[in-house]
N, C-alpha and C positions, 0 to 999 in steps of 0.2 A: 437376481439381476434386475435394475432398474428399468422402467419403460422408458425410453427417451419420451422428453417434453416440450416440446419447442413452443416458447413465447413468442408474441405478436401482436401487433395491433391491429390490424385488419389481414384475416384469410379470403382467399378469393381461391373459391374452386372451379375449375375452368381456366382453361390454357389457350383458347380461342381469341378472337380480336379484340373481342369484347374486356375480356379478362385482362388480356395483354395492355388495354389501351389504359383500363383499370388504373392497375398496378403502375405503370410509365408514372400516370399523374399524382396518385399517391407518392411514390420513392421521390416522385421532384418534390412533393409540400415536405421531406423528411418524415416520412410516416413510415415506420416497418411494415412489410408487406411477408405473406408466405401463401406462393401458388399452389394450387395441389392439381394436377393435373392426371388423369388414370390413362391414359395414353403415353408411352413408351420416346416419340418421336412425334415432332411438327407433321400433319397432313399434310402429303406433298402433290396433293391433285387438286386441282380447281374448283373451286366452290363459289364462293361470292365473288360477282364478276363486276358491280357499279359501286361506286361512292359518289355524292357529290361535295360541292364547294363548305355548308357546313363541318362537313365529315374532315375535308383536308383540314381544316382548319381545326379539329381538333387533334388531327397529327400534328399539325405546325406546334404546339403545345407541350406536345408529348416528345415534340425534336426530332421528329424524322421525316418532315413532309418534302423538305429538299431531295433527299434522296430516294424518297417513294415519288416525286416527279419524276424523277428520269426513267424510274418502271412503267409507268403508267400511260393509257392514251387519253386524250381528251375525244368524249363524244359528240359527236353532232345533232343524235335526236333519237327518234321514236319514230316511224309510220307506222301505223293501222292501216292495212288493204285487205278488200274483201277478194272473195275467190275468185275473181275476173282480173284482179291487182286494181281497182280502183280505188284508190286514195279516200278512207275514211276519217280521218282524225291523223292530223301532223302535231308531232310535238319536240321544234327543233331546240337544240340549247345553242345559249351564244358561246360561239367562239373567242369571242377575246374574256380577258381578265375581268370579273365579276364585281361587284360591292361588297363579296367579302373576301377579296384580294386573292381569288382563286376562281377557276374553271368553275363555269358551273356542273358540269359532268364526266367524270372518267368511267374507263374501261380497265379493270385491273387482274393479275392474275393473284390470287387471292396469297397465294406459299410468299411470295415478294415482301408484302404486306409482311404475314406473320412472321420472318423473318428476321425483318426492320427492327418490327416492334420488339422480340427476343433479345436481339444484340445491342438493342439500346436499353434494355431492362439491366440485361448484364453490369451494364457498367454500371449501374447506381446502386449507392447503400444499401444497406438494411435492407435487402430482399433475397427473400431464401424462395427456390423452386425447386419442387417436387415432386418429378413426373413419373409416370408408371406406379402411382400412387392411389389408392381407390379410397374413397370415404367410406367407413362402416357405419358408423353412428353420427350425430347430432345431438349433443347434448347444450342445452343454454341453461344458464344461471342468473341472478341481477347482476352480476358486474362481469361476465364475461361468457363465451362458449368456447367448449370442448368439445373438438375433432377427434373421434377415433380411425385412425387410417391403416392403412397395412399394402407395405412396398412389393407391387405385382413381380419384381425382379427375383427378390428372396422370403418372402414371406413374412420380413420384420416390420413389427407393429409397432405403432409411434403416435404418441399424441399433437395434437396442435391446440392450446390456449389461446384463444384470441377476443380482440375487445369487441370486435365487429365480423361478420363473415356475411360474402356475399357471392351470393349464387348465379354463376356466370356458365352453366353446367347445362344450357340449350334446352331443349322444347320437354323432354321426359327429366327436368331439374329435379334430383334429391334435395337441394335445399328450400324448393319449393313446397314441394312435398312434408319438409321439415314445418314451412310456417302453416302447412293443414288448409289453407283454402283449392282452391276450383280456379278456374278460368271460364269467363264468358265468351262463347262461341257465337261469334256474326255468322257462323251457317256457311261460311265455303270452306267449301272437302273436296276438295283432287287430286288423282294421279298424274303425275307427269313422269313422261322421261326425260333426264338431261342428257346429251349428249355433245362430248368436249374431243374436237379436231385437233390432229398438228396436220398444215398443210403442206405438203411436197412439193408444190410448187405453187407461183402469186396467181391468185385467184382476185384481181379487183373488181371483173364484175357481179361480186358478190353483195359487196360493196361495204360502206362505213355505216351507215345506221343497222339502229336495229329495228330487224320488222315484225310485226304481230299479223300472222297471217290470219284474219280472222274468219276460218272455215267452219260452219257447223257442224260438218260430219268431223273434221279432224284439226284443232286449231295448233298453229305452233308458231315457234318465236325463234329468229334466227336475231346472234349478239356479234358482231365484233369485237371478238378480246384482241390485248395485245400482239404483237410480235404477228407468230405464223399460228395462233391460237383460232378457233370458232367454234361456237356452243349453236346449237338447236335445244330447244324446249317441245318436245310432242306430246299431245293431252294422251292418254293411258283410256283408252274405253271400258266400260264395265267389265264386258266379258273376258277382256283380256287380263293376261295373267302374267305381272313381274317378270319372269322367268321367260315369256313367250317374249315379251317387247324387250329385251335384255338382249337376245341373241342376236349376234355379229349379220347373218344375213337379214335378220328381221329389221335391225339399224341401218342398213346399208338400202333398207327397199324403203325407209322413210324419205331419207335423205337422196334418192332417185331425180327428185326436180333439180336439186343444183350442184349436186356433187357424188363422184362416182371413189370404188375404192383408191382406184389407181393413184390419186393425187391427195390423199390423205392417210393418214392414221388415225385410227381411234386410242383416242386418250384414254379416254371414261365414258361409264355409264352406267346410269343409275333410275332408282325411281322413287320420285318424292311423292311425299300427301300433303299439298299445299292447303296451308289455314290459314282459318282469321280467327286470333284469340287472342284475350288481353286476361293475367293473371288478377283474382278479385283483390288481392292482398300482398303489396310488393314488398312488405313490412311486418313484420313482429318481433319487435323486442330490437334483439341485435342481427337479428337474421334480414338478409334485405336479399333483393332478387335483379338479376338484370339479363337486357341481351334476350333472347330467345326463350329464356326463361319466365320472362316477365309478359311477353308479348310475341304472338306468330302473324304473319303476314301473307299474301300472292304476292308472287314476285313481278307483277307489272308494271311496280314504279320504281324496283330496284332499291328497295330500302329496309330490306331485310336486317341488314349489315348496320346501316347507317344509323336503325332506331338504337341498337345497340351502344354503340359509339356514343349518342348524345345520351345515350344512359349513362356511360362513365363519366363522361364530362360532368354532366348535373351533377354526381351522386361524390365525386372524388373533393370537389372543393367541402363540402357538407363533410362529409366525413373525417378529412385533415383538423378542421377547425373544431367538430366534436371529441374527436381523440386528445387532440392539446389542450382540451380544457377551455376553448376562445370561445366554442359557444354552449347552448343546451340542445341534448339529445332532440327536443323535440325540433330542432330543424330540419333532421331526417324527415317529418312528417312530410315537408315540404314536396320529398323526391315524387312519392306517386302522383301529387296530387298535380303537381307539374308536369312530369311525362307522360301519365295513362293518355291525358285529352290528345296531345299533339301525335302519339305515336299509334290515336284508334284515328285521329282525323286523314293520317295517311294511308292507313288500313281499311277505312271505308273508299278513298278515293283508288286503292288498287282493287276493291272488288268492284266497284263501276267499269274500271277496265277491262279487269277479267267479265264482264256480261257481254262485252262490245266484241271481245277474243271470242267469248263462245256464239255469239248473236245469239244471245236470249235477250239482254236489255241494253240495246244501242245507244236507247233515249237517255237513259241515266247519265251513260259516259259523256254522248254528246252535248249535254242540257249545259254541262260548263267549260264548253271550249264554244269558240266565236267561228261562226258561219262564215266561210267566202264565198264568191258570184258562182265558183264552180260546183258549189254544193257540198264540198269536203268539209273539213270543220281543225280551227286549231287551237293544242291546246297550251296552256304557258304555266309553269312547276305553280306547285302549292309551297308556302311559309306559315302555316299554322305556327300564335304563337304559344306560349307557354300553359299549362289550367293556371286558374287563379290559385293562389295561396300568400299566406302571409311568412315572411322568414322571420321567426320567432327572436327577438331583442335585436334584430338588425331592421328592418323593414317591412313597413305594415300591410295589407292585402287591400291592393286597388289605387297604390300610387302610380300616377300618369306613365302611359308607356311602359308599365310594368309587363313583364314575360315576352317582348321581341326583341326580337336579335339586332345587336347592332351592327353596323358595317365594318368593314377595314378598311378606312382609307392608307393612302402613303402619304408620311409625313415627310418633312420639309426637307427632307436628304436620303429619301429614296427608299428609307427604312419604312416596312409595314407594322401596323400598329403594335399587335403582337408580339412582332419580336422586342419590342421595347417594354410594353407594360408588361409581360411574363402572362403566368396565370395568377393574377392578382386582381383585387377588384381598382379599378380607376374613375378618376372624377374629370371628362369633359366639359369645357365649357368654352363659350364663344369669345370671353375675354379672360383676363387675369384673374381671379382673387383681389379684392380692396387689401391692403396690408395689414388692415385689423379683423381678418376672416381668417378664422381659423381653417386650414381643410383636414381631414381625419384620414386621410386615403392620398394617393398619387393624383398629381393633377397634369392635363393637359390643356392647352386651351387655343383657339384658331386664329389668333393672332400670331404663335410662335408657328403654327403651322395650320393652314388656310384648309386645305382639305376635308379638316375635321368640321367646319361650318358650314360644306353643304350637304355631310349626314345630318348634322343637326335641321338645316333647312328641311332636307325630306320629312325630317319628325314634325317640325314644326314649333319646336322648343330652344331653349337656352343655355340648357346644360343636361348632362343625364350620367347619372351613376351606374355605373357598368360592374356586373358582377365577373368573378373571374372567370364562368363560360361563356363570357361574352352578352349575354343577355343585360337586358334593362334592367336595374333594380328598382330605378323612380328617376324622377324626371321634374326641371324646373324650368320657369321663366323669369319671374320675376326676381330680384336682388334679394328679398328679405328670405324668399323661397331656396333661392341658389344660394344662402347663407345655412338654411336650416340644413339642406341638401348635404354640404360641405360637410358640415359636424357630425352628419351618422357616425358612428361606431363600427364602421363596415373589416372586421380585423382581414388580415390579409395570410391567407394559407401558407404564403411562404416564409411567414415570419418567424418559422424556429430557426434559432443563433446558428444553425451548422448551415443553412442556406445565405448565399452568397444572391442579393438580389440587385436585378440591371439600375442601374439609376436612372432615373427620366428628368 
């Protein structure tokens, strides 16, 4: 009897958000996708509890951001108080609609999400999922890698062929493992315990931010999730033991300052070892890495989740366009060299706040948030943009306003950007095209809809080539400039024939 063989163009192992969000945007450019997931069923307890306004916006993409609003709460901040409740460090977010035409902060129950993301995979093409599926081997070749797997249900063994595989398989990654590098460790290692409420009855003055109670002897972090949901985070002390901070009256004698059994349930609880690591090598060959895999975090700026996510994003457009033949493998190069900076630059600024959490070093945290007359200090989100890199026959390394993110405006009927250009790359600019300019890409321009010129004003520019994660590719002023701009070669991820793309 023959081994089943299932062909594909990109494997993606890992079934998590990251993997999910993956896959979404591959099966939109028409790319064959095959999930492998060693897990039997979707996690259905609370894990990742923030996303912000980038992150929706790569739901928006993936087509489900509408309806993960309606799950979701929008946050209002962050306070740091030290053990007396004095006000150390505020870090509100704005409440209305953002510049990138989304909240800057939600509150989410993680299973919603995964959910979303699922029943929107389902319905698209070409994609096979395969869960309760374990990896045995990794083998790669020059034109391809071989998956050996074997189905934890019955014991049947099955291969996967694929052009590309990417390892979306969290912090102990086997296909990390497969490309043979390390991880460099920034040096924080700790226990926490998490613990996740349903309330019995409305507790508001608990209240909607969340706070970082920052005690020396015992630091923790209370969250507003959704609904009747509340998380605490409690530091884990040396001597103590998993097993000791785990039991129901030892959870219940933490949580003594704001809440008693009577008026909750305990959901979960658990105990993490929060890190800071970035993978030395998110690449070899056709093996590439993402998501937790590629990179650990402290979860004090809530972006565990979210580094992930702009992993898929970067890595799915690169990927569509290498698989069709539109560009050269060496674009891939692009991905680390673009995500490691921006997603270690959020990773050092949560360990400045985890110092301020533990009061070992306040100063760090404070040295970049702005002083008021009360002595408190506030602080306003970080936009790291992209490392440099060059995108190989598309765009050369170090044209203007290359690697930041551009805006969403709403255009001239209400529509946000997005849902018009798709995930494609697009050619803004402040006027028309001359009729003897050729443009190579979709164009929009601020005369048909005014909005778009006063993102350009923030930039300071005249036109700017937007890649299809929304990032800069390069940037023009002048006319003979905004002609060259025009004519890249920027091909468009969705342009295989079975894709049906928006008109603009």
């Amino acid at each position: 009897m023959n081994m089943q063989t299932i062909q594909t163009d990109v494997a993606i192992v890992g079934y998590g958000p990251t993997g999910a969000t993956l896959a979404n945007l591959l099966a939109k450019c028409g790319v064959r996708v095959t999930v492998i997931e060693r897990e039997s069923a979707m996690y259905h307890l609370p894990r990742a509890v923030h996303f912000d306004d980038e992150t929706m916006r790569v739901f928006q993409a993936a087509g489900i951001a509408d309806d993960l609003n309606r799950k979701v709460r929008v946050n209002p901040g962050m306070k740091f108080v030290d053990p007396d409740g004095t006000l150390l460090l505020d870090w509100p977010r704005p409440q209305e609609i953002g510049p990138q035409g989304w909240h800057a902060s939600y509150r989410l129950h993680q299973p919603d999400l995964e959910q979303l993301l699922r029943d929107r995979l389902a319905s698209r093409a070409g994609v096979e999922v395969l869960t309760h599926t374990e990896v045995l081997s990794v083998q790669q070749s020059e034109n391809s890698v071989m998956l050996s797997c074997r189905s934890s249900a019955d014991g049947r063994v099955l291969n996967v062929r694929s052009k590309f595989v990417v390892g979306c398989d969290g912090a102990q990654s086997q296909v990390r493992g497969a490309i043979g590098e390390g991880m460099d460790d920034f040096g924080f290692d700790e226990r926490w315990l998490v613990v996740d409420l349903l309330l019995k009855r409305d507790r508001p003055d608990l209240g909607n931010y969340s706070v970082q109670f920052c005690n020396p002897e015992r630091p923790m972090t209370y969250c507003r999730s959704p609904g009747i949901r509340r998380r605490w985070e409690i530091t884990v002390l040396k001597d103590e033991t998993d097993a000791e901070v785990t039991q129901e009256a030892k959870i219940w004698q933490f949580l003594a300052p704001w809440i008693e059994p009577k008026e909750a349930e305990l959901e979960r609880s658990a105990v993490y070892t929060f890190r800071s690591a970035v993978a030395q090598h998110w690449r070899k060959g056709r093996l590439m890495i993402a998501g937790d895999a590629a990179h650990l975090t402290p979860p004090f700026m809530g972006q565990g989740m979210c580094a992930g996510i702009r992993d898929a994003s970067n890595l799915a457009w690169k990927l569509a366009l290498v698989v069709k033949g539109q560009a050269s493998a060496d674009l891939l190069n692009s991905y680390q060299a673009e995500r490691a900076p921006n997603a270690r630059a959020f990773i050092e600024t949560a360990m400045r706040l985890g110092g301020l959490i533990n009061s070992l070093d306040r100063e760090s945290a404070l040295k970049q948030a702005e002083r008021n007359p009360t002595g408190g200090a506030r602080m306003a989100s970080i936009a790291p943009p992209l490392g440099p890199s060059s995108l190989p026959s598309l765009v050369d390394s170090g044209a203007p306003h290359q690697g930041q993110l551009f805006g969403q405006p709403v255009l001239r009927d209400g529509t946000l950007l997005d849902d018009v250009v798709g995930y494609r790359p697009v050619l803004i600019l402040r006027q028309p095209l001359p009729k003897d300019v050729f443009a190579a890409v979709p164009v929009l321009d601020g005369e048909a809809h005014p909005k778009l010129n006063d993102t350009l004003d923030e930039l300071g520019t005249n036109a700017v080539l937007i890649r299809p994660d929304k990032y800069i590719a390069a940037s023009a002023i002048t006319p003979k400039d905004i002609a060259v701009l025009a004519a890249l070669p920027f091909p468009s991820p969705l342009s295989d024939p079975r894709m049906k793309e928006p008109a603009i």
